[in-house]
N, CA, C and O of each residue as an XYZ file, in Angstrom:
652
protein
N       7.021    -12.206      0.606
C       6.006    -11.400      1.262
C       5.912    -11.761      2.740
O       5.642    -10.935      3.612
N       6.119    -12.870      2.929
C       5.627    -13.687      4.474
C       7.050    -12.577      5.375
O       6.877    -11.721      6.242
N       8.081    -12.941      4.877
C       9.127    -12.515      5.647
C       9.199    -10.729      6.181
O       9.528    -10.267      7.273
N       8.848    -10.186      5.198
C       8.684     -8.304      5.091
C       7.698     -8.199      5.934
O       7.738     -7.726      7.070
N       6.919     -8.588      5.441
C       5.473     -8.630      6.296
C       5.114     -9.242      7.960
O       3.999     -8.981      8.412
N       6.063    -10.021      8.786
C       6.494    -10.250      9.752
C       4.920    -11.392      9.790
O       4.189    -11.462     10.778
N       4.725    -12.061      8.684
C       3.337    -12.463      8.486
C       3.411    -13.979      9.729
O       2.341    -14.586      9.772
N       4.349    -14.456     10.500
C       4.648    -15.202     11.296
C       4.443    -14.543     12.490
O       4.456    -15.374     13.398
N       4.290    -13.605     12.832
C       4.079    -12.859     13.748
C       2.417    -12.821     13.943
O       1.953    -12.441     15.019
N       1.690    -13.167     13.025
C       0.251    -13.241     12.794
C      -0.304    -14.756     13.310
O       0.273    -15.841     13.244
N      -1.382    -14.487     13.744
C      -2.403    -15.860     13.746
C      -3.226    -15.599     12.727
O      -3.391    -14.395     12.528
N      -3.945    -16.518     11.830
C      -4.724    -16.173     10.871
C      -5.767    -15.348     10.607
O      -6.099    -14.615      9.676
N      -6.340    -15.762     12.026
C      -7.504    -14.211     12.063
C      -6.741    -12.985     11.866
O      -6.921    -12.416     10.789
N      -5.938    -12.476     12.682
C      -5.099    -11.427     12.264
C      -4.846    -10.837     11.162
O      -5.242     -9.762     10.711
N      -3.897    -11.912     10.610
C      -3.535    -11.787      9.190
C      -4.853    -11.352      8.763
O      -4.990    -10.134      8.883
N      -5.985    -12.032      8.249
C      -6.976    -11.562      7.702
C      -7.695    -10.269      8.117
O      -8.384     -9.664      7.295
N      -7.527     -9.782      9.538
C      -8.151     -8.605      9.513
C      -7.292     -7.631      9.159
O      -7.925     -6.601      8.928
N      -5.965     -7.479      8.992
C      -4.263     -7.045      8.591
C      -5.015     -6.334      7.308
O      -4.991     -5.125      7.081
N      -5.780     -7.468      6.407
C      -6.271     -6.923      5.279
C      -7.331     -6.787      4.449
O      -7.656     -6.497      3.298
N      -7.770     -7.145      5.606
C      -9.549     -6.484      5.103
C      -9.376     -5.071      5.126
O      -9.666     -4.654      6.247
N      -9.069     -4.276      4.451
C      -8.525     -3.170      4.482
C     -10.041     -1.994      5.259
O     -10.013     -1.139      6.144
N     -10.958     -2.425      4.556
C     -12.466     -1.939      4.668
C     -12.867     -2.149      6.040
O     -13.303     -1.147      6.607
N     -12.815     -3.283      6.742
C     -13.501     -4.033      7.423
C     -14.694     -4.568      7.466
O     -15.264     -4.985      8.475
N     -14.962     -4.565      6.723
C     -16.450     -5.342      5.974
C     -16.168     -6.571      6.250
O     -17.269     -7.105      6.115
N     -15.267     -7.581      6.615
C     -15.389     -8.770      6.949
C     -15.178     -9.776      6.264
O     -15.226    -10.963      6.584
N     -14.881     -9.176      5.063
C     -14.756     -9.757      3.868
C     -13.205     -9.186      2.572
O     -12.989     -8.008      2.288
N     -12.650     -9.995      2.203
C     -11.040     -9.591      0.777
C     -11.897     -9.454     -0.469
O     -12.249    -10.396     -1.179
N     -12.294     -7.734     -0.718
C     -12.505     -7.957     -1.922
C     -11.732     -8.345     -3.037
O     -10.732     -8.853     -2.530
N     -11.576     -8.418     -4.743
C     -10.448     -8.233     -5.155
C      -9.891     -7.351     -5.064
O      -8.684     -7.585     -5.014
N     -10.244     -5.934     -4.984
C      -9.547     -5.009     -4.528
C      -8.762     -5.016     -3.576
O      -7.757     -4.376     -3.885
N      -8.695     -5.519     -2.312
C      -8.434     -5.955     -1.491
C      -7.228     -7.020     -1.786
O      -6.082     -6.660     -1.517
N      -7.443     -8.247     -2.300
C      -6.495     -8.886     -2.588
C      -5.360     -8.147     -3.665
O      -4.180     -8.381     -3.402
N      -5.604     -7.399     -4.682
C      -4.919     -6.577     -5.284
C      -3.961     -5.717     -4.633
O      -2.859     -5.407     -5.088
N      -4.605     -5.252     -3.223
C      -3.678     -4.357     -3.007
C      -2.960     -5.301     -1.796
O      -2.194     -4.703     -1.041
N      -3.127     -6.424     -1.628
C      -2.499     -7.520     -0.569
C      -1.237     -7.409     -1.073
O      -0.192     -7.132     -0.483
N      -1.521     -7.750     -2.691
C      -0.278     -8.235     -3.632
C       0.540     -6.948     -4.270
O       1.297     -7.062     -5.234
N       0.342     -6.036     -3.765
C       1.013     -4.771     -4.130
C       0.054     -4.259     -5.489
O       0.781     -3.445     -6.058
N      -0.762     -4.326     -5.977
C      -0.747     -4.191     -7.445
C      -1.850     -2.376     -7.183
O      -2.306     -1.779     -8.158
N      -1.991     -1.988     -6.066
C      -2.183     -0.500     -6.088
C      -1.302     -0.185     -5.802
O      -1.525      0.985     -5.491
N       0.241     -0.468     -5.558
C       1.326      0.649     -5.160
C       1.756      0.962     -6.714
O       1.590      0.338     -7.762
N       2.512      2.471     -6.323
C       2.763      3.182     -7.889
C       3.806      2.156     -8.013
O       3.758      1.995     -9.232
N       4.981      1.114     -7.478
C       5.645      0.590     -7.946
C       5.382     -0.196     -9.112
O       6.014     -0.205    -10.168
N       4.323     -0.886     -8.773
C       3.447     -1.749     -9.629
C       2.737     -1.299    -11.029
O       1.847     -1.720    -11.769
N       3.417     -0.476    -10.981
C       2.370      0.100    -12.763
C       3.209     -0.238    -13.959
O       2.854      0.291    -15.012
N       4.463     -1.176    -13.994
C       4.383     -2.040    -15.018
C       3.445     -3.466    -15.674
O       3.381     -4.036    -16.764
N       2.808     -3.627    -14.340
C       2.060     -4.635    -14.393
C       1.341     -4.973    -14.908
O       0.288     -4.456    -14.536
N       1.191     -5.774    -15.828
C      -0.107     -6.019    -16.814
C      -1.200     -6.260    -16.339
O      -1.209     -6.921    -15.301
N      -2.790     -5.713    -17.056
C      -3.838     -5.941    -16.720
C      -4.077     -7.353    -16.916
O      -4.935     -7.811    -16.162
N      -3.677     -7.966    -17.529
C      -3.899     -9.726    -17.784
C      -3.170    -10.064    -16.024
O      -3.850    -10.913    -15.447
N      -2.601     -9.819    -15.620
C      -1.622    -10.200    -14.299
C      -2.704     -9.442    -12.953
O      -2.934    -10.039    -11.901
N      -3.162     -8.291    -13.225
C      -3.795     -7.736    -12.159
C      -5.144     -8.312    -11.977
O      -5.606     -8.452    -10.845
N      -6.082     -8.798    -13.499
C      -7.188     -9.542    -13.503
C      -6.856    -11.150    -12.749
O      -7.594    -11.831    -12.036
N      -5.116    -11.474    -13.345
C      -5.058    -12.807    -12.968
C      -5.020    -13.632    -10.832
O      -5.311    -14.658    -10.218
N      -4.369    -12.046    -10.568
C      -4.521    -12.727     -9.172
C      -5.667    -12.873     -7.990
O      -5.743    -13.764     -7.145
N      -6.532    -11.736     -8.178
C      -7.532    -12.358     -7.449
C      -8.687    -13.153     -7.658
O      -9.542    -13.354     -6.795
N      -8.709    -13.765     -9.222
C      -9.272    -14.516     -9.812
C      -8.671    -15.932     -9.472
O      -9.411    -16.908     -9.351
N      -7.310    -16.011     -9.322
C      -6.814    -17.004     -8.648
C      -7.040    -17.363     -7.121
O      -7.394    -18.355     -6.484
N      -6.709    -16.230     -6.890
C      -7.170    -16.230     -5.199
C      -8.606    -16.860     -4.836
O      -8.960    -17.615     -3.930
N      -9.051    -16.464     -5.528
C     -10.576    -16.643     -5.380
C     -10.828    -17.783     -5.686
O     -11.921    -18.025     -5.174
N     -10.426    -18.766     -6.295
C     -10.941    -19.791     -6.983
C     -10.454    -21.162     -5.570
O     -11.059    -22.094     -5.039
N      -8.840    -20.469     -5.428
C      -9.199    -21.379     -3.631
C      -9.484    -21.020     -2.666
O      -8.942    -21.526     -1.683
N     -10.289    -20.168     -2.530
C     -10.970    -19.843     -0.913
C     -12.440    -19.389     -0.919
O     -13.183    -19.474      0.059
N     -12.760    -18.930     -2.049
C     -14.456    -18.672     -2.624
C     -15.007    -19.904     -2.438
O     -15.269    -20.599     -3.420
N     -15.342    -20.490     -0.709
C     -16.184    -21.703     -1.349
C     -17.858    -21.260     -1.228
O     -18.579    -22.258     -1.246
N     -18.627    -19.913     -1.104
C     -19.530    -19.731     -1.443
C     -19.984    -19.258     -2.619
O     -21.168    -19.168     -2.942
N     -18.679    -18.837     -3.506
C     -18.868    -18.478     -4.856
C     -19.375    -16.838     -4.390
O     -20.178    -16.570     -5.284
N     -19.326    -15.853     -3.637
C     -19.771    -14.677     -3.424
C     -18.849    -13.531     -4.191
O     -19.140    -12.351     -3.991
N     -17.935    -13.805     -4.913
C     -16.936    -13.142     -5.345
C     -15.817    -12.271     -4.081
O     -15.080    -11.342     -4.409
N     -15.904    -12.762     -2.792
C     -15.281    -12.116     -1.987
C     -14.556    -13.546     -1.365
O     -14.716    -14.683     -1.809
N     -13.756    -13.151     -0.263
C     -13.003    -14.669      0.927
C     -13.738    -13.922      2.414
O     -13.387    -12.754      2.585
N     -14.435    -14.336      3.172
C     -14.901    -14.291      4.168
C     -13.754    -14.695      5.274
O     -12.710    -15.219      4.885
N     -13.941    -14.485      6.389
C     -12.784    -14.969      7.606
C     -12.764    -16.416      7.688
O     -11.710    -17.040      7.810
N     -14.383    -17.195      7.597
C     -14.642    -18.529      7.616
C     -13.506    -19.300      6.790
O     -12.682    -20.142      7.145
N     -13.852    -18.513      5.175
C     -13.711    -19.640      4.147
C     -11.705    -19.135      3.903
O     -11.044    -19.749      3.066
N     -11.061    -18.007      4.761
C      -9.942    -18.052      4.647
C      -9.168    -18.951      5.905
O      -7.994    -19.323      5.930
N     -10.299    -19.176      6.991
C      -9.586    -19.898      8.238
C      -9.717    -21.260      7.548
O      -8.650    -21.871      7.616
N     -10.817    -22.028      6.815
C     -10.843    -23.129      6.190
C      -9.458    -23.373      5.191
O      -8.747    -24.377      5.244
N      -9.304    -22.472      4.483
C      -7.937    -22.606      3.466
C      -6.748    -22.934      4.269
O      -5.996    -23.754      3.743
N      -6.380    -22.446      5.509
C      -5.736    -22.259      6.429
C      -5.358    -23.344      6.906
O      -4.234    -23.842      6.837
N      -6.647    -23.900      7.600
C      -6.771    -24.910      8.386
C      -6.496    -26.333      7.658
O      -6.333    -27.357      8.321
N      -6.459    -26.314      6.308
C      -6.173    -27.294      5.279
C      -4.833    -27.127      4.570
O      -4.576    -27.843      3.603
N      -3.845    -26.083      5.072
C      -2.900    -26.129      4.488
C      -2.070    -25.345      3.570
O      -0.911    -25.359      3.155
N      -3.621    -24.341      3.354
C      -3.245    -23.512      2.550
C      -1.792    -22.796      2.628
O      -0.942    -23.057      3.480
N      -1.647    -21.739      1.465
C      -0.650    -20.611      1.665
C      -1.319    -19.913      0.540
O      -1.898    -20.420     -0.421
N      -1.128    -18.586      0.843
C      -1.369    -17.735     -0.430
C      -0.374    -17.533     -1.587
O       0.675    -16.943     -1.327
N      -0.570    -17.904     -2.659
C      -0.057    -18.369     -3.777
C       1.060    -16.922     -4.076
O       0.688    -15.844     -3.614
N       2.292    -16.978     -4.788
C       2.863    -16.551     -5.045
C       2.941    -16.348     -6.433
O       3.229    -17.205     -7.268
N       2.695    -15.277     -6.615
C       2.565    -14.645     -8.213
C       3.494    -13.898     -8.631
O       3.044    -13.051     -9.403
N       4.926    -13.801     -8.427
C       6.176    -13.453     -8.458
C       5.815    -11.396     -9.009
O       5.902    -10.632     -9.970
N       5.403    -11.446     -7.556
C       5.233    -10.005     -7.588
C       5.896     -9.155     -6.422
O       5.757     -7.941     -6.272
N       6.358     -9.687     -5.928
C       7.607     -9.042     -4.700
C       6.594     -9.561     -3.412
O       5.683    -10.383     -3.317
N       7.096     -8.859     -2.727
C       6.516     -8.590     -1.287
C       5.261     -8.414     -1.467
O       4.558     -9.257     -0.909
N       4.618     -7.454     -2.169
C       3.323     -6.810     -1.601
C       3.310     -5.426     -0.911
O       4.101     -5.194      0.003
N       2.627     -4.718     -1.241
C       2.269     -3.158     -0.316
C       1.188     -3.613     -0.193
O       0.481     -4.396     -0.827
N       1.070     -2.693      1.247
C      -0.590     -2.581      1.652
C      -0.460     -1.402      2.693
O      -1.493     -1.006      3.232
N       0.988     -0.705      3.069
C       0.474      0.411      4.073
C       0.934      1.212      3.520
O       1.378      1.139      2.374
N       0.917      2.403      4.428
C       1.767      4.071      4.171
C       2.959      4.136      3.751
O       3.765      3.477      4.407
N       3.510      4.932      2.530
C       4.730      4.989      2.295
C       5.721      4.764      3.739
O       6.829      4.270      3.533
N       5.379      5.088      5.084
C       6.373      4.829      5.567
C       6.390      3.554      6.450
O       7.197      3.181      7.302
N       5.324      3.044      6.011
C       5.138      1.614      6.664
C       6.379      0.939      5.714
O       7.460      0.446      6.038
N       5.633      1.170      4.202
C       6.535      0.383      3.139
C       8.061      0.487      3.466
O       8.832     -0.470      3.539
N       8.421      2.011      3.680
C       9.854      1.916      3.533
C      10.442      1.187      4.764
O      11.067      0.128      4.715
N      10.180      1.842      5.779
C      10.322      0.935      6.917
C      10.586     -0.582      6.911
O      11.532     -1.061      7.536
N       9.617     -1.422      6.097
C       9.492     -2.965      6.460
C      10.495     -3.589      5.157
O      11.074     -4.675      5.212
N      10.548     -2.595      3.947
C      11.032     -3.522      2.965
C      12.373     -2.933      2.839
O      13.198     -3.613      2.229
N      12.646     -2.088      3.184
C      13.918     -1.322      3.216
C      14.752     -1.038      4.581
O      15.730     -1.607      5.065
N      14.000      0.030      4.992
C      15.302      0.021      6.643
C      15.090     -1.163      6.937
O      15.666     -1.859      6.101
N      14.422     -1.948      7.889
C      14.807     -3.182      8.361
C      15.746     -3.877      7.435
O      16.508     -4.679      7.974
N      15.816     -3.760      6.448
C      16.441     -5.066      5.658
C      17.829     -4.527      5.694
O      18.702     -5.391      5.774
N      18.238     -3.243      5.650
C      19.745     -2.783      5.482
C      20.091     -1.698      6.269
O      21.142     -1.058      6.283
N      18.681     -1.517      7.183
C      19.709     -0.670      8.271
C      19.067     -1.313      9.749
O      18.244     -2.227      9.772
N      19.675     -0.573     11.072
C      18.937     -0.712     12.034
C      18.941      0.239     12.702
O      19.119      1.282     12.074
N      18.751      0.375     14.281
C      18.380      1.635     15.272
C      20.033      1.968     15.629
O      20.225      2.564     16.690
N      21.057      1.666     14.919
C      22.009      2.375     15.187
C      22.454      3.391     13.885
O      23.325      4.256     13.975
N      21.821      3.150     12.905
C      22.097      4.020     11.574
C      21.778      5.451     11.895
O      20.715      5.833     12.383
N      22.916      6.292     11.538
C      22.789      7.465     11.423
C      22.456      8.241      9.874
O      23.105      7.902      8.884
N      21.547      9.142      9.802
C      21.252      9.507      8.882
C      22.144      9.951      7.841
O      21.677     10.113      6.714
N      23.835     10.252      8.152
C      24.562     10.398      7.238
C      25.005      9.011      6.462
O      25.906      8.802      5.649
N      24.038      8.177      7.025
C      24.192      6.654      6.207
C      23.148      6.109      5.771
O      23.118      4.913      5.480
N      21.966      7.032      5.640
C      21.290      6.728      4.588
C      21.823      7.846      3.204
O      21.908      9.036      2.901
N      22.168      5.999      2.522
C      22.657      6.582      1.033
C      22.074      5.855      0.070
O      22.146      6.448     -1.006
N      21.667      5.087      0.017
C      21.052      4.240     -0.800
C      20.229      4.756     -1.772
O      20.217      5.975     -1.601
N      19.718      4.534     -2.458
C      18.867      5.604     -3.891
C      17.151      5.138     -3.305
O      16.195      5.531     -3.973
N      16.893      4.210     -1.912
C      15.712      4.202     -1.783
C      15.560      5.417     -0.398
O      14.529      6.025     -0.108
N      16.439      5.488      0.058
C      16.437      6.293      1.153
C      16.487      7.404      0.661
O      15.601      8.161      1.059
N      17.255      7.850     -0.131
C      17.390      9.160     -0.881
C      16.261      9.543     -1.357
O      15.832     10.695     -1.283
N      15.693      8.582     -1.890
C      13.425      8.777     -3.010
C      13.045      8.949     -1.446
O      12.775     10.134     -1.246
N      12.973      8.452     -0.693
C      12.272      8.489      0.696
C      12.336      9.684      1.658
O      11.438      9.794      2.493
N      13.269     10.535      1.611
C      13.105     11.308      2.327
C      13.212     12.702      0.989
O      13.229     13.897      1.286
N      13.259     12.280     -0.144
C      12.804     13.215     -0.813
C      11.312     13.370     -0.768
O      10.760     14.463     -0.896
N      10.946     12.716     -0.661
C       9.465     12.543     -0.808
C       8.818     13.262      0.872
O       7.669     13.635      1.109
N       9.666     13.261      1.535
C       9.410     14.219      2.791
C       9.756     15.276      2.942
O       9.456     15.808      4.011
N      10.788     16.286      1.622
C      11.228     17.060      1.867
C       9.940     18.070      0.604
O       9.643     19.236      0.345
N       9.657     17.020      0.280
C       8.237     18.052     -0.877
C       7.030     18.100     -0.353
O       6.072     18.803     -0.672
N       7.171     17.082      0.703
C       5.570     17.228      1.323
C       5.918     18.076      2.227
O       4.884     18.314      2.850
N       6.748     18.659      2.656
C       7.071     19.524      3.360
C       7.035     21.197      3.244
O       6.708     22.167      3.928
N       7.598     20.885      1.901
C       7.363     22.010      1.093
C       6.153     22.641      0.758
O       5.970     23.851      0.626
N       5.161     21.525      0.600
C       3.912     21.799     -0.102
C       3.348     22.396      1.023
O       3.175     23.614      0.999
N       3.013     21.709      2.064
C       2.589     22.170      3.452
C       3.275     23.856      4.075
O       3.006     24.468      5.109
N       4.014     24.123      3.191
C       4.588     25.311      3.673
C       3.760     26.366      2.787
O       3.112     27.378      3.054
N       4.114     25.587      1.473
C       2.962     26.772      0.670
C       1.686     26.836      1.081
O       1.101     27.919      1.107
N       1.176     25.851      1.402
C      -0.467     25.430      1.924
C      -0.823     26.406      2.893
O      -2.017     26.534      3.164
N       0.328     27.365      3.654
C       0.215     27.553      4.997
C       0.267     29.169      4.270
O      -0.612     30.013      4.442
N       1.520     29.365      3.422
C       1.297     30.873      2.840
C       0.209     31.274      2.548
O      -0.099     32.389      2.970
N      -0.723     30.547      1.757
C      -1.960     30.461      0.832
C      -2.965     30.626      2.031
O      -3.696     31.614      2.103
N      -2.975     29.698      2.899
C      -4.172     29.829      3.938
C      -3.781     31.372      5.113
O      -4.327     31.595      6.194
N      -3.134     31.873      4.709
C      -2.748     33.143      5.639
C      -3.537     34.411      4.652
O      -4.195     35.397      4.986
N      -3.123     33.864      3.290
C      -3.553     35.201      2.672
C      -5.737     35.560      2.218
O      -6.535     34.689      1.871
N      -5.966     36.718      2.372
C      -7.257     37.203      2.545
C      -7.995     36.401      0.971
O      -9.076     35.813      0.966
N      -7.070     36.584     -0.277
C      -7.503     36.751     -1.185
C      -6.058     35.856     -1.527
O      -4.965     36.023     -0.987
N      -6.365     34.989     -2.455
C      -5.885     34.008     -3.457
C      -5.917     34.461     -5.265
O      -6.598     33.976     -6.168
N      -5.139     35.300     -5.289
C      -5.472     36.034     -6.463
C      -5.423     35.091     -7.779
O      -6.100     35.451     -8.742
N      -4.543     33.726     -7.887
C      -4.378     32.510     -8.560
C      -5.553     31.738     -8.703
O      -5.652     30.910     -9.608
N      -6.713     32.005     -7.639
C      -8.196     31.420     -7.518
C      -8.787     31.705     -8.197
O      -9.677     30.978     -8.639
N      -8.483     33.337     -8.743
C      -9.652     33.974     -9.132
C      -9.540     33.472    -10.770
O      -8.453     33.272    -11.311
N     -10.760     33.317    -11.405
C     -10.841     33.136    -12.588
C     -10.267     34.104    -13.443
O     -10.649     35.098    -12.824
N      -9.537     34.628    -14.553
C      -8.956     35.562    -15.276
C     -10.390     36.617    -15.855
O     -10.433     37.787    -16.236
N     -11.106     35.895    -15.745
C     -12.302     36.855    -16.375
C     -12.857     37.945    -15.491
O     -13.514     38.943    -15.785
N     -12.359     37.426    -14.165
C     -13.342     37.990    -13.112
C     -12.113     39.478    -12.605
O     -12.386     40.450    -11.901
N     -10.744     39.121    -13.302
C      -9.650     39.726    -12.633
C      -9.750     40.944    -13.159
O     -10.440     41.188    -14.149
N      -9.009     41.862    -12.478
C      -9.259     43.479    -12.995
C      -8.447     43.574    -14.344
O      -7.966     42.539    -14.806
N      -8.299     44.624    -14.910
C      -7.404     44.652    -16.378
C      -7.208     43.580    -17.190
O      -6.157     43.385    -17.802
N      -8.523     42.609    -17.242
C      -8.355     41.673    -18.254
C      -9.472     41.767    -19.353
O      -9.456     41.000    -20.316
């Protein structure tokens, strides 16, 4: 995670505001959940015993007010003592936009600013810009639909003529 995440590139405050996702000031577990990837759709093999288990872990070294959250204080204290955030053999971690993700865990890792697009071949690049060629799509229908007066697919069947 440290390495994808350019998490050396961070001072700790940073890092911590990186993922206070809310800004409330505070890692909920939610928050730590999605530190550790466990809201990306990749993650939905993941057991609920594993998704209960990490920020219950988390929490147990940096909760030193017992509030059920990590404050900036009590994560600069973990910090400042040595800490690291524990590794729960869950990859990297997501926490941004599909194209943050692909970007940091993928192009950087196997391509760079000289790759030409007839060299993305890879089966993640391929999901990746499929995934831009439907949102693309959708946005096209979105655009037919918002042109027309009447949405005849809207209308309830009861309300429609000859039914």
């Amino acid at each position: 995670m440290a390495e994808e995440h350019h998490i050396g590139n961070f001072d700790g405050g940073a890092f911590f505001s990186l993922h206070d996702f809310d800004s409330s000031g505070a890692w909920t577990p939610d928050e730590i959940q999605r530190t550790y990837g466990l809201e990306d759709e990749t993650a939905k093999e993941v057991t609920q015993e594993k998704r209960d288990e990490v920020p219950r872990e988390v929490l147990k070294l940096m909760d030193w007010n017992g509030d059920g959250m990590v404050d900036k204080a009590e994560w600069m204290r973990f910090l400042d003592g040595g800490g690291h955030l524990p590794d729960f053999g869950l990859g990297p971690g997501h926490h941004g936009d599909d194209e943050y993700e692909y970007e940091i865990h993928h192009f950087e890792k196997y391509h760079d600013e000289n790759t030409k697009e007839e060299d993305l071949i890879h089966p993640e690049d391929i999901e990746h810009f499929r995934k831009h060629d439907m949102e693309a799509e959708e946005e096209y229908q979105q655009e037919k639909l918002d042109e027309m007066a009447i949405v005849e697919k809207n209308i309830p069947q009861k309300f429609r003529k000859g039914s």
